[in-house]
N, C-alpha and C positions, 0 to 999 in steps of 0.2 A: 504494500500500500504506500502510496508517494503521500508525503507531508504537506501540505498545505503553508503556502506563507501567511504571515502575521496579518490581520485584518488593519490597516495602519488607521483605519477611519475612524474608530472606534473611539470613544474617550474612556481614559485612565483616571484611575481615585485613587488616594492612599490617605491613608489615617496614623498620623504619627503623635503615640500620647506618653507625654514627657514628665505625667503625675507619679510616674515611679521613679525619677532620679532627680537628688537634690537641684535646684540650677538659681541665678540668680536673679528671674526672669518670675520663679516660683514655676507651679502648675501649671502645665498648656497641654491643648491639642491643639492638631493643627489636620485639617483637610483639604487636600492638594488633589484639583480637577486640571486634568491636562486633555484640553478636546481640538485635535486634527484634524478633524472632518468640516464638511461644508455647510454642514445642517445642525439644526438648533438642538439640543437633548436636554430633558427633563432629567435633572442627575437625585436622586432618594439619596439623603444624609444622615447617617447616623448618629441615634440619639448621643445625647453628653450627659456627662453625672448629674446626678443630683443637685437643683442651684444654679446649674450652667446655663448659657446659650450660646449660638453659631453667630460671630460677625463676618462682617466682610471686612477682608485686611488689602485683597489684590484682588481685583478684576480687569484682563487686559483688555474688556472690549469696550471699556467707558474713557470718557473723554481724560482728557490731560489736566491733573489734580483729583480726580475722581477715583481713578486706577489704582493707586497703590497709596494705603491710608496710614498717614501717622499713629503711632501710638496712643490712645486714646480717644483715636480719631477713627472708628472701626464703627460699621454698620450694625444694629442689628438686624438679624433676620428674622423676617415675619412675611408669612408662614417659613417655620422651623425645619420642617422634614425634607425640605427639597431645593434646590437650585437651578433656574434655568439657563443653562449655560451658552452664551453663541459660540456659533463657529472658528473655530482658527485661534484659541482663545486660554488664556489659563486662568485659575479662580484658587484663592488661598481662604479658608475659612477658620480663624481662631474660635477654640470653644474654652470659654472661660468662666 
């Protein structure tokens, strides 16, 4: 059986949660959407602890000052469970 190559279109998640090691930043998550494709996708976010919510820290398909948010300076998200992400596009979401 021949293997198939990687569907490149597809968009990638990852969930990186940094509550188990000391840091001086304290407690994070972080949720990193990387989407290659042309078309728009509904990405489902995984819940955060107890207390928490999703902001938005980076969004690459918004204008220039919007995209990538200072410290403090982080969106909430509402609704919580999901993210519409455009095309061609990466999305950072701190859960704090």
């Amino acid at each position: 059986m021949q293997q198939q190559p990687p569907h490149t279109h597809t968009p990638e998640c990852y969930r990186l949660d940094g509550g188990e090691e000391k840091s001086e930043i304290g407690d994070y998550n972080l949720f990193i959407t990387l989407n290659p494709d042309f078309n728009i996708h509904n990405i489902k976010i995984p819940p955060v602890k107890a207390g928490e919510k999703w902001y938005r820290v980076i969004d690459t398909s918004l204008k220039n000052g919007e995209d990538f948010l200072d410290p403090g300076k982080e969106v909430l998200l509402k609704p919580s469970d999901h993210y519409i992400v455009n095309p061609r596009i990466t999305v950072v979401l701190l859960g704090k």
